[in-house]
Structures are given as C-alpha cells and as structure tokens.
C-alpha positions as CSV (number, residue, x, y, z in Angstrom):
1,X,30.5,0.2,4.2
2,X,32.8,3.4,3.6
3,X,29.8,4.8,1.4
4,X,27.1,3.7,3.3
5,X,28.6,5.6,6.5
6,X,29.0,8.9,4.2
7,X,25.6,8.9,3.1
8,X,24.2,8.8,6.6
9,X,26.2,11.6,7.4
10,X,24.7,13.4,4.7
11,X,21.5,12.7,5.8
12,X,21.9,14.1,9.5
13,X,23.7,16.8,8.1
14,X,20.4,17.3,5.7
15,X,18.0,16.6,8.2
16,X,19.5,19.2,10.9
17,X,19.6,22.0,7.9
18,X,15.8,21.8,7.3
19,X,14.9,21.3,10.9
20,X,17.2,24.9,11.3
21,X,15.2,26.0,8.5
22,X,12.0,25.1,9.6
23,X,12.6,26.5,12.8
24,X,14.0,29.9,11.7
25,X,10.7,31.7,11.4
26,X,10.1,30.7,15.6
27,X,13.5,31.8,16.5
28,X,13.3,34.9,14.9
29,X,9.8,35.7,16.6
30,X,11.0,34.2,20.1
31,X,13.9,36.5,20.0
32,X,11.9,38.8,19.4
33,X,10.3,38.7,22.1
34,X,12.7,38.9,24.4
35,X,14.6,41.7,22.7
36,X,12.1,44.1,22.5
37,X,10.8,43.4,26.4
38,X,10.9,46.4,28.2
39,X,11.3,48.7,25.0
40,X,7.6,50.0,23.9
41,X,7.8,48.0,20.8
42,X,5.0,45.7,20.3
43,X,5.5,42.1,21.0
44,X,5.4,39.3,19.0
45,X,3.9,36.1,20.4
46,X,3.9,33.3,18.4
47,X,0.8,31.7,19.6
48,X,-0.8,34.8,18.6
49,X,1.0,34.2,15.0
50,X,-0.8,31.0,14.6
51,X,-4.2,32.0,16.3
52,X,-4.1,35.3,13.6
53,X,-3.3,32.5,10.1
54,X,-6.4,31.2,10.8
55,X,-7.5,28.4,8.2
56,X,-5.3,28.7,5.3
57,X,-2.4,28.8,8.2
58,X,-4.3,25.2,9.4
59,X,-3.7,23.8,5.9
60,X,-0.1,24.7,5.3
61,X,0.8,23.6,9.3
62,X,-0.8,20.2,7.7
63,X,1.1,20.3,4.5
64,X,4.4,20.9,6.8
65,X,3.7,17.8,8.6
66,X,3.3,15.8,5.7
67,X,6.8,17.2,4.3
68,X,8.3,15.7,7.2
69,X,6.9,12.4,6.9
70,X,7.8,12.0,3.7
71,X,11.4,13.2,4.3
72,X,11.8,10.4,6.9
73,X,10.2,8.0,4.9
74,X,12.8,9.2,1.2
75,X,15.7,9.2,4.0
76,X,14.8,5.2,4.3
77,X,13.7,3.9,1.5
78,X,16.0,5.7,-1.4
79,X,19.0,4.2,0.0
80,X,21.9,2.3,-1.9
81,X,21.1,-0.7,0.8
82,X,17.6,-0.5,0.0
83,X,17.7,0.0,-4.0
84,X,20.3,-2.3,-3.9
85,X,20.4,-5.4,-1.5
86,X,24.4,-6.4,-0.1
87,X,24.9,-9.9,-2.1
88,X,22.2,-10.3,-4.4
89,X,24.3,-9.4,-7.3
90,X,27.1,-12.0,-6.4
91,X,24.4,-14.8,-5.8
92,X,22.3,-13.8,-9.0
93,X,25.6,-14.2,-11.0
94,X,26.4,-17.4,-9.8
95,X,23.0,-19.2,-10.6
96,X,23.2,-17.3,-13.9
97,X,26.4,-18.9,-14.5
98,X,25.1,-22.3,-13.0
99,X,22.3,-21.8,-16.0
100,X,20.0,-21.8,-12.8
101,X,17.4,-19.4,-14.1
102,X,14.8,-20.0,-12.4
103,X,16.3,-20.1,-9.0
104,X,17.7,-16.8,-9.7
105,X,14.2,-15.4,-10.5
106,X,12.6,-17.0,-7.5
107,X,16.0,-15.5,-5.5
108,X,15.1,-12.1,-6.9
109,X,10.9,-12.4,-6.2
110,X,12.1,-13.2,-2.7
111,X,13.8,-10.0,-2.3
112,X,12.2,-6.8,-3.8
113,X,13.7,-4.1,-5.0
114,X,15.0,-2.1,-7.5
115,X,18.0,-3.9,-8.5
116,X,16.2,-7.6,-8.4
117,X,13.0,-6.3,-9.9
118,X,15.4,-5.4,-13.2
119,X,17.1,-8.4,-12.8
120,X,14.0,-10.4,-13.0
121,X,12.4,-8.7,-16.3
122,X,15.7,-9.9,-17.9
123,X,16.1,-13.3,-16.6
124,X,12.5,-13.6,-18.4
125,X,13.8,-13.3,-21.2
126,X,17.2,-15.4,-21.4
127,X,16.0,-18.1,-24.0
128,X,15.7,-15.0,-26.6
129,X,19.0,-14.2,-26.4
130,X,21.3,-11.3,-25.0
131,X,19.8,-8.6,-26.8
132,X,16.2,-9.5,-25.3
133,X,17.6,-9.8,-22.4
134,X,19.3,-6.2,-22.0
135,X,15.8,-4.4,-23.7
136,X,13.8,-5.8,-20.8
137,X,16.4,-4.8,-18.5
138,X,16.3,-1.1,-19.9
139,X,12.6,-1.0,-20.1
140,X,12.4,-2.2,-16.3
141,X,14.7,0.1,-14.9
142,X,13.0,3.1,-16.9
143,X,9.9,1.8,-15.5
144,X,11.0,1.6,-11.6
145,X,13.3,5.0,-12.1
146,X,10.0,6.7,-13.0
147,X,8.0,5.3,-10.0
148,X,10.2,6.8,-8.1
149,X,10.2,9.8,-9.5
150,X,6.7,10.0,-8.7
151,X,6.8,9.0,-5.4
152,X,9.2,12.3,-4.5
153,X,6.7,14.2,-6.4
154,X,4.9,14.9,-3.8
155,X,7.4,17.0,-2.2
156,X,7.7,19.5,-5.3
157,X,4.1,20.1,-5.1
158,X,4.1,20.9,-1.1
159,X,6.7,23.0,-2.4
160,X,5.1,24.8,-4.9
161,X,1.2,24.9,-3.2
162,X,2.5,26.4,1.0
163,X,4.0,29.9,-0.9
164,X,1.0,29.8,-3.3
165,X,-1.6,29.4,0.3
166,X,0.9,31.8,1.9
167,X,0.0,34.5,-0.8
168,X,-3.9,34.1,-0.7
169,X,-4.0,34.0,3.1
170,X,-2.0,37.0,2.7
171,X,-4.1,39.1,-0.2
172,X,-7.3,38.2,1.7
173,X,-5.7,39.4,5.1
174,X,-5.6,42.4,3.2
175,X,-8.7,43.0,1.9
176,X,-10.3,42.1,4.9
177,X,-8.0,45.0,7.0
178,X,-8.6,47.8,4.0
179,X,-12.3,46.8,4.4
180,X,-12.3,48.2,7.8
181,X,-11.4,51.4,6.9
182,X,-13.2,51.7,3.6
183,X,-15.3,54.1,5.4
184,X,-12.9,56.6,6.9
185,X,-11.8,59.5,4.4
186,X,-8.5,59.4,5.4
187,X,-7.2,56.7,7.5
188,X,-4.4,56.2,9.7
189,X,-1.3,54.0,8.4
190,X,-0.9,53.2,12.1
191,X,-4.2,51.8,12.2
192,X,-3.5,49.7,9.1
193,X,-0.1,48.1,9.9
194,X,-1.8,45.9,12.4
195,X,-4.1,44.0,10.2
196,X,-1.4,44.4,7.4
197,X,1.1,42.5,9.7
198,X,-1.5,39.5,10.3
199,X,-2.1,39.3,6.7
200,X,1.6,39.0,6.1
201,X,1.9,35.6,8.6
202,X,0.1,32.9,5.7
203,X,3.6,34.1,3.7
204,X,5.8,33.3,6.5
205,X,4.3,30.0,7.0
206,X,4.2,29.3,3.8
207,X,7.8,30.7,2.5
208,X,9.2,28.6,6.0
209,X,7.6,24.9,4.1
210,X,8.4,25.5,0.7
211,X,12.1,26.2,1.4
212,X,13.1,23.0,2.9
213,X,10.7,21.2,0.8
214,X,12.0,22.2,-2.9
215,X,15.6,21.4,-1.2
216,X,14.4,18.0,-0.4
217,X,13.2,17.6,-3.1
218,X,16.3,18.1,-5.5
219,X,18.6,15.9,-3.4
220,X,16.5,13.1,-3.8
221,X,16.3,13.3,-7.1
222,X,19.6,13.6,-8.2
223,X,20.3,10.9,-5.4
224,X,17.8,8.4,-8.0
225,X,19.4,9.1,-10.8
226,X,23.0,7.8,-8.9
227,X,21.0,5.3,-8.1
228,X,19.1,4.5,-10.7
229,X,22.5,4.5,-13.1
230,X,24.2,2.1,-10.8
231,X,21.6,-0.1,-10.3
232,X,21.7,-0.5,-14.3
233,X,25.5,-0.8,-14.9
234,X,25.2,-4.0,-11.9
235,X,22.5,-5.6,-13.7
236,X,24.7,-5.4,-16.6
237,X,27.6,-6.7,-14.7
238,X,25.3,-9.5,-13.4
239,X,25.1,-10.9,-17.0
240,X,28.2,-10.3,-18.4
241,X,29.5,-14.4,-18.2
242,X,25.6,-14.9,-20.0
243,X,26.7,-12.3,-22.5
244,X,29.9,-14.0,-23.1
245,X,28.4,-17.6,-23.3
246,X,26.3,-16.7,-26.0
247,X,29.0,-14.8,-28.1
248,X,31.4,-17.1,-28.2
249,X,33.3,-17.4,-31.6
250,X,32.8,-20.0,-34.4
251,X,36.1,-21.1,-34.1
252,X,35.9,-22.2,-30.7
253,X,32.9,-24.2,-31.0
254,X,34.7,-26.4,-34.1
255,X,31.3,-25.8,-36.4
256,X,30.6,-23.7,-39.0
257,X,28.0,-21.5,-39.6
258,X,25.0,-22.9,-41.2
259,X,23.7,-20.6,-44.5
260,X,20.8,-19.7,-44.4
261,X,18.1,-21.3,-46.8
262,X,18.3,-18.3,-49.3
263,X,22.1,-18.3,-50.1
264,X,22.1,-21.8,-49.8
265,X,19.7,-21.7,-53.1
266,X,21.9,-19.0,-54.8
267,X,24.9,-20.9,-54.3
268,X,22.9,-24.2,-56.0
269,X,22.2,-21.9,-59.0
270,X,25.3,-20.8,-59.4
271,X,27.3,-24.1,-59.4
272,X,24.1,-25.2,-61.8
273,X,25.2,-22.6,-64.4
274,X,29.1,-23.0,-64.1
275,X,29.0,-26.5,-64.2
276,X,30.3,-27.9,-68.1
277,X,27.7,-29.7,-70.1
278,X,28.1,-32.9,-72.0
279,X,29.9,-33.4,-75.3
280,X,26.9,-33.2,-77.6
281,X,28.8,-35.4,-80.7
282,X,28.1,-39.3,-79.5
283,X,28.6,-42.4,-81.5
284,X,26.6,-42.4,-84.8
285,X,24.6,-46.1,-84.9
C-alpha cells in the first residue's frame, strides 16, 4: 500500500512537471505581453503565434494532444496494481500446491495481465517438468516485456518527429520571407526579422512537445523493466513448492534410481566376463 501511495505521488509530481513544461512557451509569451505594454516593443499575441504556424503548427498541436493521451493512458495501465493483480500470486500458489492446475490456469485466464499471462505459459507446461516450466515462463515474460515496449513507443517517436516538423516549418518560413525580398538590392534587416520571427514559431511548438514527450518516455520505460523484473522473480516464487516437489531426493522417496537401459547392458557384460567358467576335466567314461 506504502508503494502504491509513492508511485502516485510520483505520477502527480510527473504529470504537474510536463503540464509546467508544456505550458512554459504560453507563459513566457503572455508575460510578454504584459511586460512590454506601454513600452514600443512589439507585442506578442499568442493567438497570432498559432494563426502564423499555419499547417505544420496544426500537425504538431495534434501530435501534442496525442502525447497527452497516451501519458494518461501509461499513467494507468503500467502500474504495479495493474501488471500485477493484489492476491493472485497467493491463490495461484495454493492451487499449485493443491496440484490444481487447471483451476489455476482458468484463475489466471480470468484475470489478465502481465503476471497471470506468464503464469499461464508455465502452468502449460507442468507435466514436462520444472525446467519446461521456467523456459515458457522466460519466453512469456520476454514476449509481454516487449509488447510493452512497443506500446510506449509511440511517445519516442512524437518525440523525435514535433522538433523534426518544428525545423521544416521553420526553414520554409524562411524561404518564403527571403523570397520577398529577393528582389531588393539591399534589403532591410528590419524588414526581415518579422517574417524571420514567424518562421522561428514551428520550433517553439515543436521543441515545447518533444521535451515532455522524450521525458515520458524514459520513465516509463525504466518503470517496465522494475516491473517486468518483479513480475518474473513472483512467478518464480509462485512455483517454488512445484520446484521442490519435483526435486526431491532419492533418499526420501525409499527407491532407487532405475539405470538406464544402456548401463544396464554394460553392467550384464561385465558380470558375463568376470564370472569363472566350469572345470573343463570331468569324469572319463
């Protein structure tokens, strides 16, 4: 419960650092604004920001928005709670130790997730043996771990596409304001900073997504692989008893090892050879 209440503290504290981030760029420009009132300086309106990004601003306002919605829907689903269900370890173990298989596979089919879908793959494979049993597991949570991993994918590319769009709304700003005055022979920099300064707003859209997004993206990551780890070690836990019911010493169970069929054939040969043959002098009739 301890754990549960520090990781959704860390998520609010998350959460409140990229909306601050997000933010930061509207902030800046309203402050602006009310700064410079009064002053000569130019203001900066930041309706006039997103009326000037024109289409490539469109697309990375609708990249932002889908940052957010995936943020909120990582911040739910990768959760110890969620990966891992309260009690479905404990109840797992005790139909495992019950020799209950198949209730404990229909226990973990009845409540997905990570945890249940690796103990499934291994209770699918408990009449081969502890070793099966502990490959499947492997292979299952390598399988899940990697879905995962996919699934925050997404946020590394938003990341790595807004600066990209940023930089071509921002290089065809410019050309489009150098164009105007391809025809003067010696143009004013006065006249050029205002189309400069448009073509410079793509960037600052862009720069303001992929910040928060590559951050997101990192802590979810290295929150899987805590997950992913623990997740493992229970599932391990879960079939400890099975590990030891399988293992257990000759001497407990009172019978000995069978041979197997080829020593069992040496062994015959062997006694065959050493065994003494007959006196060969009999009685004479």
């Amino acid at each position: 419960m301890d754990r549960s209440k520090s990781l959704l503290k860390y998520i609010r504290i998350g959460f409140v650092i990229f909306s601050v981030t997000l933010a930061t760029p509207a902030f800046c420009l309203a402050a602006d604004e009310v700064d410079t009132s009064g002053s000569g300086i130019a203001k900066v309106d930041f309706r006039q920001l997103v009326d000037d990004a024109g289409a490539i601003g469109i697309i990375i306002a609708v990249l932002s928005v889908a940052m957010v919605a995936l943020i909120v829907e990582h911040i739910i689903s990768i959760r110890s709670n969620t990966l891992m269900p309260p009690g479905l370890a404990e109840e797992v173990h005790s139909l495992i130790t019950q020799q209950q298989y198949r209730s404990a596979d229909s226990l973990c089919k009845d409540n997905p997730s990570f945890l249940s879908y690796v103990l499934s793959a291994g209770l699918a494979e408990v009449q081969m043996g502890y070793g099966a049993v502990e490959k499947a597991m492997e292979d299952a949570a390598m399988q899940q771990s990697a879905r995962l991993n996919r699934k925050i994918e997404y946020l590394s590319v938003i990341g790595t596409l807004s600066p990209m769009l940023g930089l071509l709304g921002t290089v065809w700003g410019m050309i489009l304001a150098f164009s105007e005055f391809s025809a003067q022979a010696n143009p004013d920099v006065a006249e050029l900073a205002p189309g400069i300064s448009k073509a410079l707003i793509t960037t600052l859209f862009g720069l303001s997504v992929t910040v928060p997004a590559l951050a997101s993206f990192a802590f979810f990551r290295n929150r899987i692989d805590e997950l992913v780890a623990q997740s493992s070690l229970l599932a391990e836990h879960v079939f400890a008893d099975f590990k030891r019911s399988i293992a257990v010493p000759t001497k407990q169970t009172g019978k000995p090892l069978r041979k197997r069929p080829e020593e069992e054939l040496a062994q015959r040969a062997k006694q065959q050879v050493t065994r003494p043959s007959p006196p060969s002098g009999g009685q004479e009739t």
